[in-house]
N, C-alpha and C positions, 0 to 999 in steps of 0.2 A: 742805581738800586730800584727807581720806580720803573725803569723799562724793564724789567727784567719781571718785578713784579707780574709788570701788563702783560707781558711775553708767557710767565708761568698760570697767569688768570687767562687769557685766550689757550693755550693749550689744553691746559684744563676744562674750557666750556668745550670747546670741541669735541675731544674724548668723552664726556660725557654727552654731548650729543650724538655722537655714534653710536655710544652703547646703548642707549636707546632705542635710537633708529633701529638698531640689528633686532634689538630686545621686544618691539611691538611688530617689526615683521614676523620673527618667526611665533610669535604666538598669532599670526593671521594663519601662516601656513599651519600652525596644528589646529586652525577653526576650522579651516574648509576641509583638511583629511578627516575629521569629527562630521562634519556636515556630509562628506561625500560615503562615509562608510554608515551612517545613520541612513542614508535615504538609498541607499545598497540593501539594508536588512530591513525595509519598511514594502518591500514589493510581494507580491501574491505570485510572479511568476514564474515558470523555471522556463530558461531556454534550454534548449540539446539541438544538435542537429538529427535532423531522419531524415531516412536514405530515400529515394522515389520507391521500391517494394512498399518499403512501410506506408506510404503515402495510398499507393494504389489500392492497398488492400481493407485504406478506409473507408468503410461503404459512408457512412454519415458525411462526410466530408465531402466524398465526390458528388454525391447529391447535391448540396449545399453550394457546391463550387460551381456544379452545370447549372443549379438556377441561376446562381450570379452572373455566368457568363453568358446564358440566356437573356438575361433581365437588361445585361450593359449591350448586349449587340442590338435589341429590340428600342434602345433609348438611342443610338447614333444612329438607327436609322430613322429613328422620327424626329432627329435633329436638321436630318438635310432634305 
């Protein structure tokens, strides 16, 4: 009678230890979906892809882009 007892008390802490286990995972995994769509809706950016036409025919940009490339070839060479 008392092994049986101890047998239905171990089963028992068991099963409720799993249920738990399961029961604190998955409330991590609905923390980090809440955290990763929060810091998803918290951005100023928008991506799209554009095609090289659209690129070429930004005059601000290409300007912007030859200084920089001006600026970076002008710094490797006073590097060596």
């Amino acid at each position: 009678m008392k092994q049986e007892l101890k047998q239905y008390l171990k089963i028992g802490t068991l099963l409720l230890g799993i249920a738990l286990f399961s029961n604190s995972c998955q409330k991590d995994d609905d923390f980090k979906a809440t955290e990763q769509n929060q810091t998803i809706n918290q951005t100023d950016f928008k991506i799209s892809k554009v095609g090289r036409s659209n690129l070429e025919e930004n005059t601000k940009l290409n300007s912007k882009l030859t200084k920089l490339s001006k600026s970076l070839k002008n710094n490797k060479s006073n590097t060596f």
